[in-house]
Residue, then its C-alpha position, 0 to 999 in steps of 0.5 A: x500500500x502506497x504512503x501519503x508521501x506517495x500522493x504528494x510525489x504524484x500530485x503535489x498541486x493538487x494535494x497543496x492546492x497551489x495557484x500555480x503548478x509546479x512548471x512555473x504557469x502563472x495566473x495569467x495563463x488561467x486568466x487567458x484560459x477563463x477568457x478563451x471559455x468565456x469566447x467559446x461561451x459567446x460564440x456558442x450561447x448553448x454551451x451556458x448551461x453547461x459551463x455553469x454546470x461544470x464550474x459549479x461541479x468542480x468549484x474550489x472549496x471556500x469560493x465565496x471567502x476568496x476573490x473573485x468570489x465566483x464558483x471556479x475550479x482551482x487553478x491546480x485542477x485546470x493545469x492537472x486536467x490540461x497536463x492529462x489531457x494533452x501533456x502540456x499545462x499550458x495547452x488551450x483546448x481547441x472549441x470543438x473539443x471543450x464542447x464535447x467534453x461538456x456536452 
């Protein structure tokens, strides 16, 4: 059975649940992925309901004690799930794939 010094070797952000992963990303690589979200929002309006859906499924403990006082996963979780999925933190997810994945 593996160690609790294990989990933090394999998911040190998340365990700590720093802003940015450990590659150095900063918060302004969140801000321009909320923004492409927000893009795709306005471009496909029928993606709405499931942006809420998925910001308010995945949203960061303790939210509405911290600005912007939205219900948004934290960055941590966004950089891990980007890092999965495509290998790289810092990937932006192309429209037709965000929309597959929320829909």
């Amino acid at each position: 059975m593996r160690g609790s010094g294990d989990l933090f070797v394999i998911f040190p952000t998340i365990v700590f649940g720093a802003d940015t992963p450990p590659d150095g990303h900063s918060i302004r690589r969140r801000a321009t992925l909320y923004w492409n979200i927000a893009k795709a929002a306005i471009r496909r309006p029928r993606l709405v309901p499931h942006l809420i859906g998925a910001a308010w499924a995945f949203r960061a403990r303790g939210w509405y004690r911290r600005p912007p006082f939205l219900p948004l996963p934290p960055a941590s979780y966004l950089f891990w799930r980007l890092d999965t999925a495509y290998g790289d933190p810092a990937a932006e997810p192309p429209l037709d794939e965000l929309e597959r994945y929320l829909v």
